[in-house]
C-alpha positions in Angstrom: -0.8 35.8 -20.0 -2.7 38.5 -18.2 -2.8 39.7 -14.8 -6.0 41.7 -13.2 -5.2 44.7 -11.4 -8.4 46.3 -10.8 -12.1 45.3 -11.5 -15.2 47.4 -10.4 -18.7 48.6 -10.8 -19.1 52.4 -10.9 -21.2 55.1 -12.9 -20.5 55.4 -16.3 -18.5 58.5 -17.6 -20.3 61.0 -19.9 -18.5 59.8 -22.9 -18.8 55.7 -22.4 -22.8 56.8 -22.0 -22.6 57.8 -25.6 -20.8 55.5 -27.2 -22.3 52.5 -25.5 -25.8 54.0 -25.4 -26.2 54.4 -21.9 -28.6 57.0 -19.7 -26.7 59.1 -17.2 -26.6 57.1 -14.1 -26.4 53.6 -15.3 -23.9 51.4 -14.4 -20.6 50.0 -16.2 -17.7 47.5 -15.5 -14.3 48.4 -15.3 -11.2 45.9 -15.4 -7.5 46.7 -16.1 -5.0 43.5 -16.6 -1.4 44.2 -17.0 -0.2 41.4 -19.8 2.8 40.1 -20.6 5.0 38.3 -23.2 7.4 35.5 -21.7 6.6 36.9 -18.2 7.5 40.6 -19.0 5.0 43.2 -18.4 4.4 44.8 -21.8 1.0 46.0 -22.0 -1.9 47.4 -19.2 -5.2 47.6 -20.6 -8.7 49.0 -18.9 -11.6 48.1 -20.6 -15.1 49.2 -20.2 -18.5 47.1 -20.7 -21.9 48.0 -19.6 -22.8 46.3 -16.8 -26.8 45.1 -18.3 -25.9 42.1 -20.3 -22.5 41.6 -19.1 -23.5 41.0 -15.4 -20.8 37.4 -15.7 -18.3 40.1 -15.8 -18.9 41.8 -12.5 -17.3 38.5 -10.4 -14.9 37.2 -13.3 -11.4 36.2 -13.1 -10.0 38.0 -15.7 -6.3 36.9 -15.2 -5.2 34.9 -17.4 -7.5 34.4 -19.7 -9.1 35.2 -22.9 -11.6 38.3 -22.9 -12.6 37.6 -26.5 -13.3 33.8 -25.8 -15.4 34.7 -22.7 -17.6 37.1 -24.1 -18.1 34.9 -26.9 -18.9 32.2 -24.4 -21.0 33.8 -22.2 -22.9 36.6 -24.3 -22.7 35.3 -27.8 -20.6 38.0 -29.0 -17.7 38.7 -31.2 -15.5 42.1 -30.7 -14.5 43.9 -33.6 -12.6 47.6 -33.8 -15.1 50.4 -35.0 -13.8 53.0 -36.4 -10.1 54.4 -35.6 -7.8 53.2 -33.5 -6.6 56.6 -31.7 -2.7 56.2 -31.2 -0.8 58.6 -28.9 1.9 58.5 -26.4 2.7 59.4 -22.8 5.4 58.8 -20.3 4.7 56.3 -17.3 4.1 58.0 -14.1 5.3 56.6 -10.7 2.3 53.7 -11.0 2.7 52.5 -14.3 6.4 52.3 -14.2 5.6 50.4 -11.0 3.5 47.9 -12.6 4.9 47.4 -16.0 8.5 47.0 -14.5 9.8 50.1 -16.4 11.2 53.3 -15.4 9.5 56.5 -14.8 9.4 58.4 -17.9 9.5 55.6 -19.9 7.6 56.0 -23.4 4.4 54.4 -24.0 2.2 54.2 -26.9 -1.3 54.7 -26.1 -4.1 53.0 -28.4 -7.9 54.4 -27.3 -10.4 52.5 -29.3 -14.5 51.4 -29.4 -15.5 48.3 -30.4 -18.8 46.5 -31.5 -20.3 43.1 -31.6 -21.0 41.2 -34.5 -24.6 43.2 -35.6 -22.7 46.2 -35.2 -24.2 47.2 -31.6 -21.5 49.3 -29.2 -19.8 46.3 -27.1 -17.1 48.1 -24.7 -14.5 50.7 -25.1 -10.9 49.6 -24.4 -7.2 51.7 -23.7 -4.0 50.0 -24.2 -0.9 51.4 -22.8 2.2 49.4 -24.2 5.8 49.7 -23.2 7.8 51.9 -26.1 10.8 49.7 -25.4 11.8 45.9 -26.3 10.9 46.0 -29.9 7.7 47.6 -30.4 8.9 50.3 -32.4 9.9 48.6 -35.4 6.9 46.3 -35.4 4.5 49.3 -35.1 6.9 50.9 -38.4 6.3 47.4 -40.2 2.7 47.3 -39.4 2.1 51.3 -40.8 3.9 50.1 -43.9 1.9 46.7 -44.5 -1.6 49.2 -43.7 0.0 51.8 -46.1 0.4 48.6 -48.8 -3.1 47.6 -48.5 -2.8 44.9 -45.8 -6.6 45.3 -43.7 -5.3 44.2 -40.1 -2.8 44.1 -38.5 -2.2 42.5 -35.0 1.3 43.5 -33.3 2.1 40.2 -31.1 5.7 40.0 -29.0 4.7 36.0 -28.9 2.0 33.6 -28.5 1.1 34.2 -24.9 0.0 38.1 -25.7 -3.1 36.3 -27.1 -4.5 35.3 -23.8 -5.1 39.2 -22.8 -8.1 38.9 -25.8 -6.6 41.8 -27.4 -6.0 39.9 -30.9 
């Protein structure tokens, strides 16, 4: 499942205006959900629509559910990954150790990507910062081997329940 931590309205940043086409100005909606496997933190992720077209997103509940299924639902779309996925790490500071349950200086792996809808139009941009810890590490080494053997996709899930953040 998910959790939602923040959710707001604000003026979109110089480089969300360019990839999702907006004028300086305009508006965009920002969420961030923590989401967990089997109750454990393991993931918070802020993601970033423009507000025109996705007004059902401005009140949501986003806990807890499905973002794919709901912006399928309620704006005919399906997300997709454009181009590269970036992947880097940090360390958590004092507020992400808070909320993912870890320790400060614990590693994360950070994935920055874009994402369109079906016809190809920018959709939302999305930042994932997952716990280093509790098996991701040899998952993310299986996954650059089955992309290095000519596997297309991969999607890294710790179980069932990681679906529900929308992120597969």
């Amino acid at each position: 499942g998910s959790i939602e931590t923040e959710h707001c309205v604000r003026e979109a940043a110089p480089d969300e205006c360019a990839f999702l086409g907006l004028s300086e100005g305009d508006e965009v909606i920002s969420f961030t959900r923590v989401c967990l496997a089997d109750s454990t933190p393991i993931m918070i992720e802020t993601n970033v629509f423009p507000r025109a077209g996705f007004e059902f997103l401005v009140d949501a509940k986003l806990g807890g559910i499905s973002l794919y299924k709901l912006i399928e639902e309620k704006a005919g779309k399906v997300p997709h990954m454009v181009g590269e996925c970036r992947i880097s790490s940090t360390r958590a500071d004092v507020a992400l150790a808070d909320v993912l349950s870890v320790s400060v200086g614990e590693p994360l792996f950070v994935f920055t990507a874009q994402y369109n809808d079906q016809d190809e139009k920018p959709l939302y941009m999305g930042v994932q910062r997952v716990v280093g810890s509790g098996g991701m590490l040899p998952k993310l080494d299986n996954s650059f081997k089955a992309l290095r053997g000519g596997v297309g996709r991969v999607v890294i899930t710790r179980s069932d329940q990681i679906g529900l953040c929308g992120t597969t």
